[in-house]
N, C-alpha and C positions, 0 to 999 in steps of 0.2 A: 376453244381459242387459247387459254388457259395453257393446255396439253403442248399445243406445236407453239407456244413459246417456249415453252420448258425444253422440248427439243429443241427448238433452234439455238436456244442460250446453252447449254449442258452439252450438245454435238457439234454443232456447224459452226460455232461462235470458238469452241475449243480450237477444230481443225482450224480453222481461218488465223488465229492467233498462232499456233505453232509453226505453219506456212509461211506467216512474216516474218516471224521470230527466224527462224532457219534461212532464207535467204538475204537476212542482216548482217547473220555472221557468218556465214558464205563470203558476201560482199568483205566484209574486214579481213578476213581470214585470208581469200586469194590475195586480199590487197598489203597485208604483211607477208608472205611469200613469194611477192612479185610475180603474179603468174601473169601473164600478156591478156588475159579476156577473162576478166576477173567475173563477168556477167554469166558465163556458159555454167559458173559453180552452181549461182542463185536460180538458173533456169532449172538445174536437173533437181537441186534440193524441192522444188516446185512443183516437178512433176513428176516424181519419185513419191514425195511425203501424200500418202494416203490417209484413208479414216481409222484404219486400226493398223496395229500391229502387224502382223499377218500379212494387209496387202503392200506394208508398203515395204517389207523385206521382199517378198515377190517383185514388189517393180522394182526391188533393188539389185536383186539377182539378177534378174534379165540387164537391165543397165547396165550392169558392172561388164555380163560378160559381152554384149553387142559394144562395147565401149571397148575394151580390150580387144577385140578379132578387126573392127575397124579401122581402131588407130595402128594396130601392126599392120593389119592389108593396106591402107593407105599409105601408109610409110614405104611400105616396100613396092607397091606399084606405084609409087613417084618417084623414085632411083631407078628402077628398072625401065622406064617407059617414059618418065616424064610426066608432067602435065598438060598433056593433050588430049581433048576432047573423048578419043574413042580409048583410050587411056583408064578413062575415069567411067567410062561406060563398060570397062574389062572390069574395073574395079569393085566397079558395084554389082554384078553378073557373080564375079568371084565370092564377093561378100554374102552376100544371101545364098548362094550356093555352098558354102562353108559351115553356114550357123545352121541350116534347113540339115546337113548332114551328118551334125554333132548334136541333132535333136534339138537345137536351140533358137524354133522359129520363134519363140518370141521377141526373142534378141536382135532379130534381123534389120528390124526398121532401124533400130535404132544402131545396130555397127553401119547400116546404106548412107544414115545420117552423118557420125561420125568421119567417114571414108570420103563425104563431100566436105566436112569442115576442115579436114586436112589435106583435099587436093584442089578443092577451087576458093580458099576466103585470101591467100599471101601464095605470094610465089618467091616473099624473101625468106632467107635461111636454109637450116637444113629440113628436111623432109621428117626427119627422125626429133628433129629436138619439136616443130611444131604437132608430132604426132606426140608426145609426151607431154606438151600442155597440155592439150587435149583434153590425155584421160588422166591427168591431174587435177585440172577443173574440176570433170564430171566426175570423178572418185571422191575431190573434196563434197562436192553437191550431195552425193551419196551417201555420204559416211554421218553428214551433219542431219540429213533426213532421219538415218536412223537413230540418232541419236535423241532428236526431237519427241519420235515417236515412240521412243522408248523411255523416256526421261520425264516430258512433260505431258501430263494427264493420259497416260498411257489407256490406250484403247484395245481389245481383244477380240479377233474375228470370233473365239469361241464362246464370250457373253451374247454376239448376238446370234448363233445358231439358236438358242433354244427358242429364239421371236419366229426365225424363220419356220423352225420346227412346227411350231403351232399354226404359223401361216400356210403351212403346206397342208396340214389338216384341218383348217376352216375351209381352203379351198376347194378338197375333197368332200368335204361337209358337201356343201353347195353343189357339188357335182351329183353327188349319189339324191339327195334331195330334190332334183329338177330331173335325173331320171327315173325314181318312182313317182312323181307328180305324171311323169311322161304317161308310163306304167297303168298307172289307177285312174289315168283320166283326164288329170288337172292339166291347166295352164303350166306348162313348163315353160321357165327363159331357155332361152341359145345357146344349147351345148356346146357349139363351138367356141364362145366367147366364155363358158367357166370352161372349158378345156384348155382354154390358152393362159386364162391367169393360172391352170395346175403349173400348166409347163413353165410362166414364168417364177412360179415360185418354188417349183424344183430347180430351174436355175440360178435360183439365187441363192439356193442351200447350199449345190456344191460349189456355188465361187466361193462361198464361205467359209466350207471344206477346205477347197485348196487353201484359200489363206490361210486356216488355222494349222493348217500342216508344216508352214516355215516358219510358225511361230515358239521361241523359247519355251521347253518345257513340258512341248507336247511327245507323248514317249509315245513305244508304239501302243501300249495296250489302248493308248486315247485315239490313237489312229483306230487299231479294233472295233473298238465303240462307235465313231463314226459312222464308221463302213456298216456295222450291224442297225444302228440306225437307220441309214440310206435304203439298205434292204427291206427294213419292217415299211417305211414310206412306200416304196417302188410295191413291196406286196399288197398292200392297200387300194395302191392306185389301178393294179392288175385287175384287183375284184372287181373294182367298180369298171371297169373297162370291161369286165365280163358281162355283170351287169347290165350295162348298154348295151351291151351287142345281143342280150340275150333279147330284150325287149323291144329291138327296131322293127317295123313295121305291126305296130301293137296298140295301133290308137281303138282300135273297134273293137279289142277283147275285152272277155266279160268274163270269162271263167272262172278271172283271180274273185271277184264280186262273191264266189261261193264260199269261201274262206274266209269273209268277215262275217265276226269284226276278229275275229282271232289274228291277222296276216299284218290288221291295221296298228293293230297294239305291237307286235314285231316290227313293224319298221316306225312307228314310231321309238321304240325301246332302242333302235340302233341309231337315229339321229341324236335323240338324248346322248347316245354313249361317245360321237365327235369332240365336242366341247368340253368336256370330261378328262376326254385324253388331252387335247391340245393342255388342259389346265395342267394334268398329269407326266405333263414330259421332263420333269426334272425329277417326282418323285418316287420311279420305277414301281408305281402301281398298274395295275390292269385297269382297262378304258373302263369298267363297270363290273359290280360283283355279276357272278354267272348267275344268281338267283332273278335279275334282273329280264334275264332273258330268255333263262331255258324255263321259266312257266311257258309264256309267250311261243317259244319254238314249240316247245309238247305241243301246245294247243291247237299250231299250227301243223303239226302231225297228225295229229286224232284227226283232225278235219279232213287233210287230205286223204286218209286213209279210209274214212268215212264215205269221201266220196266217188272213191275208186269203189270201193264195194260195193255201195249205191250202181253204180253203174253210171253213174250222174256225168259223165266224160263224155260218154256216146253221143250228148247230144251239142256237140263240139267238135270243131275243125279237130282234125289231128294236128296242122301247123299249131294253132292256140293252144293248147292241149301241153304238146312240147314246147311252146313258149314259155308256159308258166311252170314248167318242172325248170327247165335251163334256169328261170330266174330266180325258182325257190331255190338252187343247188348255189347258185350265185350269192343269193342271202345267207345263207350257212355259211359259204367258203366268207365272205366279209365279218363275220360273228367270229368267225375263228381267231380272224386277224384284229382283230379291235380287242379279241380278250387277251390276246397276250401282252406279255407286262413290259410294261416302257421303258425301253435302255436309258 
C-alpha cells in the first residue's frame, strides 16, 4: 500500500499538477495576446503534456505539424470553395491524404481536426486570419507543454526503460517456466495469456524507445544501445519460442525422465539466471557466471551420451526421441543468450 502511494504521490500527483499549471498560463498567456479562443491553448497544453519528456515532444511534433497542414488546407479550401458542406468534405479527403504522404500519419487527426475548426466554428472574417489563430492557440498550447515538461520535475522515457527492461524479462521468466513445467509434466498456466503479457511488454518498451528518441540528449551511440538492447530481448524471446515449439505435443513423454536429475539442475540453473539479469540490466554483467551452468550442461551431456550409447533411445518413439534433442538444442541456444553480458 505503502508503494502505490509513493507512486501515486512522486508520478500521477507530479503530471496532474504540471497539466494544471500549463493550462493556467495557456489561459493568461492567449488572454494577454488577444487571441479569439483563448481555451483551444489550454486544450492542446492538455493533451500534448504527457508523463515524461520524450512523449510529450512526440505529441508535440505530431501537433505542431497536423496543426500547421490543417490550418493552411483549411484556409485555402475556404477561398477557393467556400464553406459548403462538400467543401469541407474535399477538405478533410485532402488533409489526411497530404499528412499520410509526408509520412505523417500521426498528424492526421489532428490537421482533419484543425481544418473543421477553421471551416465550420465562424463564417465571420477572413479565412486566413482565423486560420492563424488557430495555430497560434495550439502552438501557444504546445510550446507551454514543453516547457512544463521540461522545467518542472522533468521526467525521462530513458529512467523508465530499464523497469521495462526487467519487465520484459520477468515476463520471459514465466513464459519459459510454464513451458518446461509443460515439458517435465507439471501443471502449466496458459501460454497464451504469458505470451500476450510478453507482447504487451515488448510494447511498451518500444513506445519507450520511441519516446526516448525525441528526447534532448540522446546522441546516436544511445540510439545504438537501444537498438542492441531490443535485439538481446527479441533473441531471448526467439529461444523460448523455440522452445515451445520444440515441446508441443509432449505431455506423455518420458525420455527427458532419463536425464535426471542432471537436466533438472539445468533448467533450474537457467530460471535462477532470469532474475539475475533482469537485476543486472544496468550493470553490463552476464545473467550468471558460466561456472554456474556449464557443470550442469556437461552433466547434462555425459548423460545423454550415455544414453545413446546405451542404446537406451530404441526403446522410444523416434517423434520423442527428436522432441527432446530439438529441446536440449533449444536449452543451449537460451544458455548462450542469457550468458551474454547486458548492454
Amino acid at each position: 500500500m505503502t508503494h502505490i502511494l509513493t507512486r501515486f504521490t512522486t508520478g500521477h500527483l507530479s503530471h496532474a499538477v504540471k497539466t494544471g499549471v500549463a493550462a493556467v498560463i495557456c489561459l493568461y498567456v492567449a488572454t494577454l495576446f488577444k487571441l479569439p479562443q483563448r481555451h483551444w491553448a489550454a486544450i492542446s497544453a492538455m493533451i500534448v503534456l504527457q508523463s515524461n519528456v520524450g512523449a510529450t515532444v512526440k505529441a508535440s511534433v505530431n501537433r505542431f505539424a497536423g496543426t500547421a497542414i490543417g490550418a493552411v488546407l483549411g484556409g485555402l479550401c475556404v477561398t477557393l470553395w467556400g464553406r459548403h458542406v462538400w467543401a469541407f468534405g474535399a477538405a478533410a479527403t485532402l488533409t489526411v491524404w497530404s499528412c499520410t504522404s509526408l509520412g505523417l500519419q500521426d498528424s492526421a487527426r489532428l490537421a482533419s481536426a484543425t481544418v473543421a475548426l477553421v471551416m465550420l466554428t465562424s463564417s465571420a472574417g477572413s479565412p486566413w486570419v482565423m486560420a492563424l489563430n488557430r495555430f497560434l492557440e495550439i502552438a501557444l498550447g504546445i510550446l507551454v507543454a514543453l516547457l512544463m515538461t521540461l522545467l518542472l520535475w522533468p521526467t525521462r522515457a530513458r529512467d523508465a526503460l530499464q523497469r521495462a527492461r526487467a519487465e520484459a524479462l520477468r515476463g520471459l521468466e514465466a513464459l519459459y517456466e510454464a513451458v518446461v513445467q509443460r515439458y517435465c509434466g507439471g501443471a502449466a498456466p496458459a501460454l497464451d495469456a504469458l505470451i500476450e503479457q510478453v507482447n504487451a511488454a515488448f510494447r511498451g518498451y518500444d513506445e519507450l524507445v520511441k519516446q526516448a528518441t525525441y528526447e534532448p540528449g540522446v546522441a546516436q551511440l544511445d540510439q545504438e544501445e537501444l537498438t542492441a538492447v531490443r535485439a538481446q530481448l527479441t533473441q531471448l524471446w526467439q529461444t523460448i519460442e523455440a522452445l515451445e515449439l520444440a515441446t508441443r505435443d509432449s505431455r506423455t513423454d518420458t525420455y527427458h525422465r532419463r536425464c535426471e536429475p542432471e537436466l533438472g539442475h539445468l533448467l533450474r540453473a537457467i530460471s535462477a539466471a532470469f532474475p539475475r539479469r533482469a537485476d543486472n540490466v544496468t550493470l553490463g554483467r552476464s545473467a550468471f557466471a558460466s561456472t554456474d551452468v556449464d557443470h550442469a550442461l556437461a552433466a547434462v551431456d555425459d548423460k545423454v551420451t550415455a544414453l545413446r550409447t546405451s542404446g537406451a533411445s530404441r526403446d522410444y518413439s523416434l517423434e520423442e526421441v527428436a522432441r527432446f534433442y530439438a529441446f536440449l538444442i533449444s536449452v543451449k541456444s537460451l544458455v548462450k543468450a542469457l550468458e551474454g553480458p547486458v548492454t
